[in-house]
C-alpha positions in Angstrom: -4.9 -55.2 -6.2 -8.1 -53.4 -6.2 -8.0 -53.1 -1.5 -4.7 -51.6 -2.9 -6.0 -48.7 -5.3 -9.1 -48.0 -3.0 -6.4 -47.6 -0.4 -4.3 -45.3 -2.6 -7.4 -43.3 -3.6 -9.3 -43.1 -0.5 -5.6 -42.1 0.6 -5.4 -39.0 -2.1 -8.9 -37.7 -1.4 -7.9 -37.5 2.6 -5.4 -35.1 1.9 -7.2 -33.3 -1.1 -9.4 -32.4 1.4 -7.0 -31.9 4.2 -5.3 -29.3 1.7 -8.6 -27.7 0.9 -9.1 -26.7 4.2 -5.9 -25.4 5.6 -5.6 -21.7 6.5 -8.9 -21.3 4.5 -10.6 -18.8 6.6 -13.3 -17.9 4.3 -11.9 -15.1 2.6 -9.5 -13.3 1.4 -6.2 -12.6 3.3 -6.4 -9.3 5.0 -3.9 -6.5 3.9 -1.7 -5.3 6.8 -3.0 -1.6 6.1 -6.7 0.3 6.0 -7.8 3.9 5.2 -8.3 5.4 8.5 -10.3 8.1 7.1 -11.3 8.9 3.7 -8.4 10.5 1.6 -8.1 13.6 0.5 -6.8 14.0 -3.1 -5.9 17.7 -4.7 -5.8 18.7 -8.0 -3.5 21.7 -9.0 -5.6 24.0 -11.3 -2.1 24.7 -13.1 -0.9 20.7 -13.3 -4.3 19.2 -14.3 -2.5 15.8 -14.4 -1.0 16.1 -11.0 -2.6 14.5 -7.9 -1.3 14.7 -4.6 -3.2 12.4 -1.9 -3.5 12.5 1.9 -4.6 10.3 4.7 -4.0 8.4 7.4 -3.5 4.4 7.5 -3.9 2.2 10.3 -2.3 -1.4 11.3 -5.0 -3.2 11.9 -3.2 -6.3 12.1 -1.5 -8.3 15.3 2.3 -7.2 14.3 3.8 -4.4 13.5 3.8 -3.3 10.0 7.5 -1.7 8.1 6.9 0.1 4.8 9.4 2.1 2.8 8.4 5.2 1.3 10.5 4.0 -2.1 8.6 0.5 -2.0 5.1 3.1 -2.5 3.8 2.5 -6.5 0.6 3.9 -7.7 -1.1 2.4 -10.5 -3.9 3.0 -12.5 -7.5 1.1 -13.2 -5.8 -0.7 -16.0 -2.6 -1.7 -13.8 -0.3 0.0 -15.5 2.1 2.1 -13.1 2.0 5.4 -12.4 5.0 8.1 -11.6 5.2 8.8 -8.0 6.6 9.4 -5.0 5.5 9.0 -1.5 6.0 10.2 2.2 5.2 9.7 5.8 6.2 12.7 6.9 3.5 15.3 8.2 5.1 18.3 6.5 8.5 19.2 4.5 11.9 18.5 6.7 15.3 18.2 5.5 17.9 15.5 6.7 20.4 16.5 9.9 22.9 15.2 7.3 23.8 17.1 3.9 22.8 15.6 0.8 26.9 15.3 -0.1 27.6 14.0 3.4 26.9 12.0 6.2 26.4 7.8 6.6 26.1 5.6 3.9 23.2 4.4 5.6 20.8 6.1 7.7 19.5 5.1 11.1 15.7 4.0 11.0 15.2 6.4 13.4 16.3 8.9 11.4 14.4 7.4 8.1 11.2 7.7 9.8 11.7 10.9 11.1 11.7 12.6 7.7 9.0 10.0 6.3 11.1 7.3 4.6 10.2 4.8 6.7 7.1 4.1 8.8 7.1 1.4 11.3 3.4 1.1 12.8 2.6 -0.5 15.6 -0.6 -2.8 15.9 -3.4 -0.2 16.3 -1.8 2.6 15.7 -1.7 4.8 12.3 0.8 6.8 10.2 0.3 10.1 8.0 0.4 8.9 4.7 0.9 11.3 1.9 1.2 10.2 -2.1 1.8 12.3 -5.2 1.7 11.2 -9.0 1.3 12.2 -12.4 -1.7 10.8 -14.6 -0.5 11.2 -18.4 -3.6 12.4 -20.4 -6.3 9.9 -21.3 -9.5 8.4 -19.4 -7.5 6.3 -16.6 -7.4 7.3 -13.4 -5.1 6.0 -10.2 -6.7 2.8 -8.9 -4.3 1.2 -6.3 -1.6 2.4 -3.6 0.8 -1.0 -3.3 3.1 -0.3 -0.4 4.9 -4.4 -0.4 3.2 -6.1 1.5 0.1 -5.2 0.2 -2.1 -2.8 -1.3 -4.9 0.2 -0.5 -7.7 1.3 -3.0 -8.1 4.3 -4.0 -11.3 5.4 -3.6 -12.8 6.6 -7.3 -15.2 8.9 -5.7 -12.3 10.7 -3.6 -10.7 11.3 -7.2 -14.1 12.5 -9.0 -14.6 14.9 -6.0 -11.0 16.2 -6.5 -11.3 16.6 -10.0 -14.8 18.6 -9.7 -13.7 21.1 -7.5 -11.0 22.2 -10.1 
């Protein structure tokens, strides 16, 4: 009886520590997307709690990376979530369909030509720009999350922005 136990517990300690060690590669798992540069973020002198945010992001990873502009949330230092909305286009364009016509769904080529949609190949980056409202208070936006993972916003791009009002 006791061979047995020391068998069964020599057993569950093997693959405690065969767990413990898969995909553990030291740290934290990567997010597909980084800053390429530092962002710029611009505060109206008229719309004090408007921010509008631009930069470029790059794949860093093996694969290529898909993001939705509608799957963009901003949220603040406390986690809460912010209003906004978000682009990959470099300036304004308008749809080759009307708003009132045209496919029920459009083709991705057409989504990422006027910034729905960005589909970024390993290496390469996208224009990435980001607008939100911060209701009045002391918290600022913190975090981009665009699905599969997440940017930070950096606090001293926001201070800079806010000092040059």
């Amino acid at each position: 009886m006791e061979v047995r136990n020391a068998t069964l517990l020599l057993g569950v300690a093997a693959a405690i520590a065969l767990l413990a060690g898969c995909g553990d590669d030291g740290g934290q798992a990567k997010d597909p997307l980084a800053w390429f540069d530092t962002p710029t973020v611009i505060v109206h002198p008229t719309l004090k709690g408007d921010r509008v945010l631009k930069a470029e992001v790059s794949n860093d990873t093996g694969d290529k990376v898909r993001v939705n502009a509608s799957d963009v949330k901003v949220y603040d230092d406390r986690g809460r979530r912010l209003k906004a909305s978000a682009t990959f286009a470099e300036g304004y364009l308008h749809s080759l369909y009307p708003p009132t016509r045209g496919p029920a769904s459009l083709p991705d080529s057409e989504l990422e030509r006027i910034g729905k949609l960005a589909e970024i190949a390993p290496g390469d980056t996208a224009s990435l720009t980001v607008s939100w409202h911060e209701p009045g208070g002391r918290h600022s936006a913190a975090r981009i999350s665009y699905g599969e993972g997440s940017l930070t916003i950096p606090p001293e791009t926001l201070r800079r922005a806010e000092r040059e009002l």
